[in-house]
C-alpha positions in Angstrom: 5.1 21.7 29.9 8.8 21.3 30.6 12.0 20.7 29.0 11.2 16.9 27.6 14.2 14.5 28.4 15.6 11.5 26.4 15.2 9.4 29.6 11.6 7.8 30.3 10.7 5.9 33.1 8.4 2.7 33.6 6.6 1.1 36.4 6.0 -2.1 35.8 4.1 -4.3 38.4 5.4 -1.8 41.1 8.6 -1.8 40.2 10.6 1.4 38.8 12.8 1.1 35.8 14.7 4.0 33.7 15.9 3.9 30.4 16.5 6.0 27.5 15.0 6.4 24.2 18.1 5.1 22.1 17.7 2.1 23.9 14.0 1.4 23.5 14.7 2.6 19.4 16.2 -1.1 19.2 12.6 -2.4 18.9 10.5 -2.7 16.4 8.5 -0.4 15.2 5.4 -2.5 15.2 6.7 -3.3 19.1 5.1 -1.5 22.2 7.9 0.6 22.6 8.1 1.6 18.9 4.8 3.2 19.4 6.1 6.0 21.4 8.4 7.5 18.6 7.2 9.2 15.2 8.1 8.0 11.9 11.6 9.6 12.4 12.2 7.6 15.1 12.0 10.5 17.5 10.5 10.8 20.9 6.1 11.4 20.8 5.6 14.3 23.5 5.2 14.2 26.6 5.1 15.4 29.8 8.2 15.8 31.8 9.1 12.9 34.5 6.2 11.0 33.3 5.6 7.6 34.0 4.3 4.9 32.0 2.5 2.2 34.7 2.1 -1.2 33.2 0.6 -3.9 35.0 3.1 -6.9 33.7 6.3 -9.3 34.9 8.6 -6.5 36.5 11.3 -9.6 36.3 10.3 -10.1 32.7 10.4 -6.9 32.0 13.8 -6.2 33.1 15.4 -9.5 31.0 13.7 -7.3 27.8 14.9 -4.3 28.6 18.6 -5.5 28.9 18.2 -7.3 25.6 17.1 -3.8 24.1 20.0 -2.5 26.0 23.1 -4.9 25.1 21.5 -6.9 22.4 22.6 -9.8 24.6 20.1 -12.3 26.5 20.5 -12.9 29.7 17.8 -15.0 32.0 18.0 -15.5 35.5 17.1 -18.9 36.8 13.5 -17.7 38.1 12.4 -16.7 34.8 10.5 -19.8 33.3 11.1 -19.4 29.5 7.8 -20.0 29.1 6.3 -16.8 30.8 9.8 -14.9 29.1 8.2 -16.1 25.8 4.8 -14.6 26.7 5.7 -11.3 28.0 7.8 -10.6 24.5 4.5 -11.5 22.5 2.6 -9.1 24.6 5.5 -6.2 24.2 6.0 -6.9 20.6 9.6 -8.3 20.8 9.4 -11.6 19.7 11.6 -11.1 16.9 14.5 -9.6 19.1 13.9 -12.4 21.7 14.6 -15.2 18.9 17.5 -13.6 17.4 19.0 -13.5 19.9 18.5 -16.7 21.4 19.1 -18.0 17.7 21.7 -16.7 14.8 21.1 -16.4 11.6 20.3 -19.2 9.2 23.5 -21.7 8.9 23.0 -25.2 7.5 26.2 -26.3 9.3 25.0 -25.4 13.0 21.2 -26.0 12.4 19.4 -27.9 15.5 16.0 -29.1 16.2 14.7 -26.4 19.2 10.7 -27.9 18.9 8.5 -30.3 17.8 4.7 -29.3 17.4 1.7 -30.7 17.3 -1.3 -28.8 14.7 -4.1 -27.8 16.9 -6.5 -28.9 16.3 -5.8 -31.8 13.7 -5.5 -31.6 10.9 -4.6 -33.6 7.2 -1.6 -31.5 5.8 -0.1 -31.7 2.6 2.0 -29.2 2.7 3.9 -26.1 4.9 5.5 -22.7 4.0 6.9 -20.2 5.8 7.2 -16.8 5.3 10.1 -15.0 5.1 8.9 -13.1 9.0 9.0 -17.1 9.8 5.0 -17.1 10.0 4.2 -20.8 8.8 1.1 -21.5 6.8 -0.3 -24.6 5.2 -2.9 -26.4 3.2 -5.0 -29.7 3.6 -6.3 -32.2 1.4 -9.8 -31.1 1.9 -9.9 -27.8 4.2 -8.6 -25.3 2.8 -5.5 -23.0 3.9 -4.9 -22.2 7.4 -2.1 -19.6 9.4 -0.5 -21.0 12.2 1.5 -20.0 15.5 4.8 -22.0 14.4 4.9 -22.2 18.6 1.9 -24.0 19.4 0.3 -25.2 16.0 -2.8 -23.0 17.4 -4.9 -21.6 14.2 -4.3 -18.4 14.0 -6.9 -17.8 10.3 -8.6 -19.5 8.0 -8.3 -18.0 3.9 -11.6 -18.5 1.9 -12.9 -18.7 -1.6 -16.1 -16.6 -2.3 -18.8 -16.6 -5.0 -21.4 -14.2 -5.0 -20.7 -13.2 -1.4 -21.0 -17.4 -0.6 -18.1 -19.5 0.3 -16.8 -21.9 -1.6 -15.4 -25.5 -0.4 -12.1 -26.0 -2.2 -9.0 -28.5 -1.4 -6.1 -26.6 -1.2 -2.8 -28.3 -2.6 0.9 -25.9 -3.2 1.2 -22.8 -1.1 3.9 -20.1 -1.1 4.8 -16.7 0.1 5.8 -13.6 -2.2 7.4 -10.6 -0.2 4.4 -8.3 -0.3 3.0 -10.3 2.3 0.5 -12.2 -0.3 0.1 -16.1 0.3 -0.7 -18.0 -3.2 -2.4 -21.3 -3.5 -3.4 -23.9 -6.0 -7.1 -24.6 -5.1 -8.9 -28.1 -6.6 -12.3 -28.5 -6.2 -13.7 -25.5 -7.9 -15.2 -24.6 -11.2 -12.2 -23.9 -13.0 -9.2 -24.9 -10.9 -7.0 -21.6 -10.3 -4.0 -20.5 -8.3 -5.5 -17.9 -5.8 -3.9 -15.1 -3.6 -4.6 -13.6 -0.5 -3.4 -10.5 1.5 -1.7 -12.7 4.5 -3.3 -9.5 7.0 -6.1 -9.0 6.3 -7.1 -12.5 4.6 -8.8 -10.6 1.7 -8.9 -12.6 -1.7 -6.8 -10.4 -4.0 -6.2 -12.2 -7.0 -6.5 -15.1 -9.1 -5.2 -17.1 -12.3 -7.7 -19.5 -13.5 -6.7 -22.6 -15.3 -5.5 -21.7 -18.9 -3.6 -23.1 -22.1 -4.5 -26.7 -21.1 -3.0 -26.5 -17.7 -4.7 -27.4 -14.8 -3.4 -25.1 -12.1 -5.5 -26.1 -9.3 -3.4 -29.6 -9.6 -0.5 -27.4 -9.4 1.9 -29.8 -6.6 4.5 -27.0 -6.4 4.6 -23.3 -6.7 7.1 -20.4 -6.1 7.1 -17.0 -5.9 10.5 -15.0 -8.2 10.5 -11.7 -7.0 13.4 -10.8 -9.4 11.2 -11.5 -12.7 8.0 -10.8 -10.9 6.1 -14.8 -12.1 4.9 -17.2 -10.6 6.7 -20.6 -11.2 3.9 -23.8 -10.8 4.9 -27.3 -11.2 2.7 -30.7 -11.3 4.8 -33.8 -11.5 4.4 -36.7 -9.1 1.6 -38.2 -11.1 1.3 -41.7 -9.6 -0.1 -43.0 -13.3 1.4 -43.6 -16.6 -1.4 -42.1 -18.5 -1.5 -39.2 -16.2 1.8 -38.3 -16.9 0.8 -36.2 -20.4 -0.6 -33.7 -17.5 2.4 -32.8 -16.0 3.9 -29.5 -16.4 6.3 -26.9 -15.4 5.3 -23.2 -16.2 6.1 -19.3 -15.3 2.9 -17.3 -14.6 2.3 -14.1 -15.5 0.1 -12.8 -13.2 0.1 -8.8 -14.5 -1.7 -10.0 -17.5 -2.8 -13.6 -16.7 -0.1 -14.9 -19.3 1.9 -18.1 -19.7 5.8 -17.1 -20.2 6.7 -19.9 -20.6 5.7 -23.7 -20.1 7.4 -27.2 -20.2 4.7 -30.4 -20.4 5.1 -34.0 -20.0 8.6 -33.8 -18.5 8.0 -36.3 -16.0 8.2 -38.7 -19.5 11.9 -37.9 -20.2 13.6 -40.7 -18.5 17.2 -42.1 -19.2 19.5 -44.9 -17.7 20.7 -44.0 -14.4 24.7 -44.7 -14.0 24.1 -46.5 -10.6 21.5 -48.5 -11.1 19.2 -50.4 -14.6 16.2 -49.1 -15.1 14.3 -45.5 -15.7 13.6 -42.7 -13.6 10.7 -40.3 -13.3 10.8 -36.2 -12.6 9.1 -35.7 -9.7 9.7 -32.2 -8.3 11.5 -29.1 -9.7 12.2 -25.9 -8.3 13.4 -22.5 -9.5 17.1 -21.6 -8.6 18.1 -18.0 -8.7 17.9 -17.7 -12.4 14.0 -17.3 -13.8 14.2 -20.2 -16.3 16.9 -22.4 -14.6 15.0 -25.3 -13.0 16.0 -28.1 -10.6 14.4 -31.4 -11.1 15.2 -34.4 -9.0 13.7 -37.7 -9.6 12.3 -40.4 -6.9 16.4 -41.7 -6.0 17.2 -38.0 -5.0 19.3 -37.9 -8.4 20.1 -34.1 -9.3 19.9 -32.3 -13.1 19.7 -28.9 -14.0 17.2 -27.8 -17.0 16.5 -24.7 -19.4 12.9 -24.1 -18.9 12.8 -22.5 -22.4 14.8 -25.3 -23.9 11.9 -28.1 -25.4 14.3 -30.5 -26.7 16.7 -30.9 -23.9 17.0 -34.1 -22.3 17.5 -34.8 -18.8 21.2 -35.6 -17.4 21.1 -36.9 -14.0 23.8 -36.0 -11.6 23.3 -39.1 -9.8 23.8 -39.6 -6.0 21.7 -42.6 -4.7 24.3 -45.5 -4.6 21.0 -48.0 -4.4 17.5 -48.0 -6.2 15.1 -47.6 -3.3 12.3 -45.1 -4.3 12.0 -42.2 -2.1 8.3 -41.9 -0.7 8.3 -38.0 -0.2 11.2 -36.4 -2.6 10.8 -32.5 -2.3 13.4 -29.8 -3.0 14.3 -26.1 -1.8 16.5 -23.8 -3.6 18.3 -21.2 -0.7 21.3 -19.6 0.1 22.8 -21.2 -2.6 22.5 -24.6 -1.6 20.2 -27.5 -2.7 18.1 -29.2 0.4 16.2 -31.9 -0.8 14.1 -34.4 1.4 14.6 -38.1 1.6 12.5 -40.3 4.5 13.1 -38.7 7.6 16.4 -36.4 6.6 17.0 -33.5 4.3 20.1 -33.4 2.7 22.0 -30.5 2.1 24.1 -29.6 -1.3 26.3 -27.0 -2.0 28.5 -26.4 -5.4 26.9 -25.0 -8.8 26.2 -26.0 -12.4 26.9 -29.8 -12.4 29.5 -30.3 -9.2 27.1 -30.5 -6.5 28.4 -32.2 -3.3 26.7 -33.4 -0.4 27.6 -31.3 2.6 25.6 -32.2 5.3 22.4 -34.6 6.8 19.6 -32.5 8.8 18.1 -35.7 11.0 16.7 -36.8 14.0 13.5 -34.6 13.7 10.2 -36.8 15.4 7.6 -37.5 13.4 8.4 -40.2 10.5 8.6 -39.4 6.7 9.1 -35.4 6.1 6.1 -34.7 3.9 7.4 -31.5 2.6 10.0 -28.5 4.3 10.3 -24.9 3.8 12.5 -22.1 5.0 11.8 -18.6 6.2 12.5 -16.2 9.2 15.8 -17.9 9.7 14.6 -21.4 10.7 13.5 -24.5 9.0 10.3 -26.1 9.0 9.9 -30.1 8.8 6.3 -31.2 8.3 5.9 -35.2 8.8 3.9 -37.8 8.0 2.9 -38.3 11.5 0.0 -37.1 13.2 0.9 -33.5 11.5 3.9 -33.1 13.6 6.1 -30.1 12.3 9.6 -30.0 13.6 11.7 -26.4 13.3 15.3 -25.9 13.0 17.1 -23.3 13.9 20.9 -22.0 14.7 22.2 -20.9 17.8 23.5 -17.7 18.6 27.1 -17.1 19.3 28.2 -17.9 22.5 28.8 -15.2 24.7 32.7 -14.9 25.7 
């Protein structure tokens, strides 16, 4: 065997292309090309002046490998995006192909790139991506699903087991933790539990069955902290009066199957709004970056901020709506800093902190009606309506290139 050299050469559908090794290193290591390094990111062996044959797109090819190269796209008019799209899946380099077509996540430059239809159909309640931007969601009455956030195609289905058997469940709140495990309030079974999966390999790796008179298969809303290591679970839009002494706001402990800490009948609490008579309702909450610092919003989109260990504090509402028209789908995300909270068919974005939070911006004109719950991961944002499960995704375009 000869000298090996850092160049390597491919032919790809006949056609002859040379590169180096620094340049194919700007893949992933989960890509195609990552496979022909070792963990130190240096060159497998091989034999001298060999050539890898792969029977693919040359033209494709060559728009990938100058994306590796430059970290630039550039696509000549007889690429269909569509077949540029599929020739990335197949060489692992999605990811690169995305970011550079889109930048990083900004509010203030966000655009609708896609609206998609779930195949096949499909009752959704709700939709969360993770943080690679893999979107998965839940249904009234089949379960928990992984989906191409492309073409809505099901990708895997998670199940519930019981001596080897499965067992029907209706899944409700869904969210991802870091570790790639997907946690979800499931209804419909003995006990009523929050239950985790591995997101690969769709094993069933854990559960937390309903305790200390909470029902957590209602759970409506639940969020992995990965700072305090808990699991935050909410119940709140109870559509009855009497059901309202079953909401709840709690941390889980899932190390040792413990409550930290837990905040009922919130949704009770209501006081005089300053823009309008009358009383309003809690009817989600979400964690902000501090473990027992909650954000509730009630059904006008009016703001407040709440100590989850504090029992006797009342609500202050930080009001916004200017009229008293109920919102039909209120929901709320905590990122970057910023509040997004649904209303109709827009999400409105709020920036500030402690009680000055301002309006900064309107996402709208996604298809689809009513957003019927949002989530953000992998740099984009995904909008799931009312519609005929129509999902719409944001995202922010790169840089232009000067």
């Amino acid at each position: 065997m000869g000298k090996q050299s850092d160049k390597i050469r491919f032919n790809v559908g006949g056609k002859i292309f040379e590169t180096t090794a620094t340049t194919l290193a700007s893949a992933n290591k989960s890509s195609m090309f990552g496979a022909m390094f070792d963990d130190e990111w240096n060159l497998q062996p091989r034999e001298v002046n060999e050539e890898y044959f792969i029977d693919r797109n040359p033209d494709c090819f060559s728009v990938l490998l100058d994306l590796l190269r430059t970290g630039k796209l550039h696509v000549p008019p007889n690429v269909p995006e569509k077949l540029l799209y599929n020739e990335a899946l197949f060489y692992g380099l999605l990811d690169n192909l995305r970011s550079a077509k889109w930048g990083r996540f900004d509010v203030n430059h966000l655009e609708v790139t896609s609206s998609v239809r779930c195949r096949p159909p499909r009752d959704w309640s709700a939709i969360r991506a993770s943080p690679d931007g893999v979107i998965s969601s839940s249904h009234v009455a089949g379960g928990i699903g992984l989906f191409s956030s492309s073409t809505g195609d099901l990708r895997h289905r998670y199940q519930l087991y019981e001596s080897d058997k499965v067992r029907g469940f209706s899944a409700g709140a869904l969210c991802f933790n870091s570790a790639g495990k997907i946690f979800a309030s499931c209804s419909g079974t003995k006990n009523g539990e929050i239950a985790v999966w591995d997101q690969v390999t769709g094993k069933l790796f854990d559960y937390f069955e309903t305790s200390g008179g909470l029902f957590l298969g209602g759970s409506e809303n639940i969020q992995w902290l990965n700072e305090s290591n808990c699991l935050f679970v909410s119940k709140l839009d109870s559509s009855y009066s009497w059901q309202r002494e079953k909401d709840y706001i709690s941390l889980l402990d899932f190390r040792d199957k413990s409550i930290l800490c837990s905040r009922t009948s919130l949704s009770m609490q209501h006081i005089i709004s300053t823009n309008y008579k009358g009383t309003c309702s809690v009817v989600d909450a979400i964690p902000t970056n501090e473990s027992y610092s909650i954000c509730v919003v009630d059904e006008y989109e009016n703001l407040d901020f709440v100590d989850l260990r504090n029992t006797g504090e009342s609500i202050r509402w930080n009001s916004k709506s200017q009229r008293g028209i109920e919102n039909k789908y209120p929901k709320l995300t905590f990122h970057g800093g910023q509040l997004f909270c649904s209303k109709d068919d827009k999400i409105s974005v709020n920036s500030g902190g402690l009680d000055q939070w301002v309006l900064t911006s309107v996402l709208e004109r996604s298809q689809g009606g009513s957003i019927r719950d949002f989530s953000i991961g992998g740099d984009r944002l995904f909008a799931l309506h009312s519609d005929e499960n129509v999902f719409g995704v944001w995202e922010t375009p790169s840089a232009p290139i000067i």
